[in-house]
TORVEXLUM-209392 format. One record per residue (C-alpha): chain; residue in three letters; residue number from 0; x negated, y negated, z negated. Coordinates in pm, whole numbers, plus 50000, padded with zeros to 5 digits. Layout:
N
REC A ALA NUM X Y Z
...
END
This chain:
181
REC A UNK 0 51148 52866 48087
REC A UNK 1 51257 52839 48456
REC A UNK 2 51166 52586 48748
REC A UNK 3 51501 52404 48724
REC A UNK 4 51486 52390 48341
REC A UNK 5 51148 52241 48365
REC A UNK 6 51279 51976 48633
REC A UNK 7 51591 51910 48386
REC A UNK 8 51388 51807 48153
REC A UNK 9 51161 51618 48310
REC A UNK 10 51433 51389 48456
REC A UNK 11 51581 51332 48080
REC A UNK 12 51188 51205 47988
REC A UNK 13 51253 51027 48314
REC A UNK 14 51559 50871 48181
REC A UNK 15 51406 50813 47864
REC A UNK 16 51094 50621 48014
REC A UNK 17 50857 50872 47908
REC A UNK 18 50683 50920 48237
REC A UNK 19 50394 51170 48089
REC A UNK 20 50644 51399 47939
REC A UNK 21 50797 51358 48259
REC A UNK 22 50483 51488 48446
REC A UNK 23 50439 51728 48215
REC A UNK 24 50750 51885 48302
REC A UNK 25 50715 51914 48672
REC A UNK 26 50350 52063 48611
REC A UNK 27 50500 52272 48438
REC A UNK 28 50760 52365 48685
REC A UNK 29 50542 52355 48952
REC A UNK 30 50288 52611 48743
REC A UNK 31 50611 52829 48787
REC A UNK 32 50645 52832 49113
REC A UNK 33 50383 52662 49326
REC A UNK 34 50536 52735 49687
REC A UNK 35 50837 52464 49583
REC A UNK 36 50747 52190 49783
REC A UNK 37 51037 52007 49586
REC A UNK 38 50876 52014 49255
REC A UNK 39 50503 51874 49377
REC A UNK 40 50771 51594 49558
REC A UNK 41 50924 51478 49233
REC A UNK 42 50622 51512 49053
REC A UNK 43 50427 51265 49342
REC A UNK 44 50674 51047 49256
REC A UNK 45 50645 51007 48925
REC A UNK 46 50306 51033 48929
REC A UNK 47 50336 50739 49170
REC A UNK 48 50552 50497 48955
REC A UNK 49 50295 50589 48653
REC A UNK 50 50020 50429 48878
REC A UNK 51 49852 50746 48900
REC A UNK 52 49788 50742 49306
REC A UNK 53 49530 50971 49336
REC A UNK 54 49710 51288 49142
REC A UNK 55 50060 51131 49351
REC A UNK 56 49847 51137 49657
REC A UNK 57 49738 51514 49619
REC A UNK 58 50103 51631 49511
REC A UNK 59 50252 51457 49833
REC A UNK 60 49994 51620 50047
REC A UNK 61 50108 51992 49904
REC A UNK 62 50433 51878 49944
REC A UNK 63 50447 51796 50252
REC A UNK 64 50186 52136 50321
REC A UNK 65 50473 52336 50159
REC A UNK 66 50793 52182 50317
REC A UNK 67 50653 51974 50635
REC A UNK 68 51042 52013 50771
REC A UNK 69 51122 51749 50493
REC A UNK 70 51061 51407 50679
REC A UNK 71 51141 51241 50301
REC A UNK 72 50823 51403 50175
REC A UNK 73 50622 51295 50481
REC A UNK 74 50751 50872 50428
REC A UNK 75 50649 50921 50077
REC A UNK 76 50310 51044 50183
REC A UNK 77 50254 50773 50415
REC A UNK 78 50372 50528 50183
REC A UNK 79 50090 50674 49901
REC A UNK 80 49867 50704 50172
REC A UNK 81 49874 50293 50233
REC A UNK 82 49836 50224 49884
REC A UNK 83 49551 50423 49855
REC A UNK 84 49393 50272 50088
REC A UNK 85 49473 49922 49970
REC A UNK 86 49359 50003 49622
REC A UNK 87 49012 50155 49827
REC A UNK 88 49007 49801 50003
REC A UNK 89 49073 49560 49714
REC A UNK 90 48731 49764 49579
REC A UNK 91 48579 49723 49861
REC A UNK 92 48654 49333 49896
REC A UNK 93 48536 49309 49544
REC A UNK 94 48194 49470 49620
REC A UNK 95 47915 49187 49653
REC A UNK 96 47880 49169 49862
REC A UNK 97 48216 49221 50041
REC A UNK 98 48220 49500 50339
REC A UNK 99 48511 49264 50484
REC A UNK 100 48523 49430 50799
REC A UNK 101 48557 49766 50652
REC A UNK 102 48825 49675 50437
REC A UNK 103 49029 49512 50736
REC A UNK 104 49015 49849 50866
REC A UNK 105 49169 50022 50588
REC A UNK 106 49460 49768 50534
REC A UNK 107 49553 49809 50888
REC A UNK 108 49587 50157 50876
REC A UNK 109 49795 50107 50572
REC A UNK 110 50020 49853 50716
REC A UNK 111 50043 50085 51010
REC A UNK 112 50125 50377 50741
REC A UNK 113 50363 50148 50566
REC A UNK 114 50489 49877 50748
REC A UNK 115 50649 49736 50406
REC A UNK 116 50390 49680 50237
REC A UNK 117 50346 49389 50132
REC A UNK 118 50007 49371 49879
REC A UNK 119 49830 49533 50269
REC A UNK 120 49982 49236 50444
REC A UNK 121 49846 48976 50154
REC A UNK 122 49508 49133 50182
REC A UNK 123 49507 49164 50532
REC A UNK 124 49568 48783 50579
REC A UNK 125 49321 48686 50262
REC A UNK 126 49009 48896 50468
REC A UNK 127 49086 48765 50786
REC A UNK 128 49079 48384 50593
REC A UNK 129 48731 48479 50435
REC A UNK 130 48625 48530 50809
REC A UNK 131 48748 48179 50952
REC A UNK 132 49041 48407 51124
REC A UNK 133 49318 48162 51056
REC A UNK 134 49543 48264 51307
REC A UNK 135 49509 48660 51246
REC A UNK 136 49547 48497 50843
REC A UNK 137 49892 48327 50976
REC A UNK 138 50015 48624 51115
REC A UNK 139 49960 48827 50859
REC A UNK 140 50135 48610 50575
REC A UNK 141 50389 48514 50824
REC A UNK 142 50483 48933 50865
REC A UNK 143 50471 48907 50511
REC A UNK 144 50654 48622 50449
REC A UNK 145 50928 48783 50649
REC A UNK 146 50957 49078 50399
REC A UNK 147 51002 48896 50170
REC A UNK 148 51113 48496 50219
REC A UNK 149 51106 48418 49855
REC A UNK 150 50715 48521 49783
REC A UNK 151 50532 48274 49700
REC A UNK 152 50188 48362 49740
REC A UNK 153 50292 48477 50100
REC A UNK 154 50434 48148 50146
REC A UNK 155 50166 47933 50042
REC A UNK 156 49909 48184 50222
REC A UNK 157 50104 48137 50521
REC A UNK 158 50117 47703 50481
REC A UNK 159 49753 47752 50377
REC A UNK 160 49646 47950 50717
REC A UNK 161 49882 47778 50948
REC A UNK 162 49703 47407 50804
REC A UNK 163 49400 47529 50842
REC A UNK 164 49408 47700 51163
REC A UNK 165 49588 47330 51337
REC A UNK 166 49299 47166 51170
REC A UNK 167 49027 47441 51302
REC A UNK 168 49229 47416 51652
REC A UNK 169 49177 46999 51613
REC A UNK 170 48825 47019 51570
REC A UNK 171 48744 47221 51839
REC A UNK 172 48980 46970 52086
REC A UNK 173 48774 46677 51966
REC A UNK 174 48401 46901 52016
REC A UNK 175 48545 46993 52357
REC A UNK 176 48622 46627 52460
REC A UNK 177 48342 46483 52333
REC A UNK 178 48126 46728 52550
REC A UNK 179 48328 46637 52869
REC A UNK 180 48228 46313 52784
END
């Protein structure tokens, strides 16, 4: 069997819906000729819409290592990349106890990666929430919000943060005059 046999017929398990068969394939094809920067980009792909990001992660690297004129190859890295690093945050924010700081770190360098992404933007403003950081919380499910106008967990985020930041904002009016007092 050739490379563009093997990549034939992992697009018909493709069509199908039989993503493993599908990976198959391009392993296959790229176990026939591992200098084709194409065939680990398909396969990262796949491997990506399987939910498989580490293997997806690895394959875009090489990729991108084999054929680093191919800017597609490079978004797609960056864009596995961020959700990598949100799925290493959401662990992280589900540690007890939670290494919040650490994990704000990662989900801006995944927003940075992948401006798009809306799950880093969600997370971002849920951490900065859990730190009394309304208005860094705001922000962040307002960027979201404008990704996407009809999510609602971005939109009630964003209500949630922007209340509670006015109400945070109120307090600290009423401290302040009481102490001029």
């Amino acid at each position: 069997m050739d490379v563009d046999s093997s990549i034939k017929k992992a697009y018909e398990a493709i069509l199908s819906g039989d993503f493993e068969q599908a990976i198959l394939h391009f392993d296959e094809a790229i176990a026939l000729e591992p200098t084709n920067g194409a065939a680990y980009y398909k396969c990262s792909i796949t491997c990506a819409r399987s939910g498989k990001w580490q293997k997806a992660l690895a394959l875009a690297e090489q990729a991108v290592s084999l054929s680093p004129e191919h800017m597609e190859y490079q978004f797609h890295l960056e864009n596995v990349k961020a959700k990598a690093l949100v799925i290493e945050a959401e662990s992280i924010l589900s540690n007890s106890p939670a290494r919040t700081e650490d994990a704000l770190e990662l989900l801006h360098e995944a927003s940075r990666l992948d401006p798009l992404n809306i799950e880093a933007l969600l997370m971002l403003g849920a951490a900065y929430a859990t730190l009394n950081r309304y208005d860094e919380a705001a922000a962040c499910a307002r960027d979201a919000v404008r990704l996407e106008p009809e999510h609602s967990a971005a939109r009630r985020l964003f209500a949630d943060m922007n209340r509670r930041s006015r109400t945070l904002r109120a307090k600290s009016g009423r401290t302040k005059r009481r102490r001029n007092r």
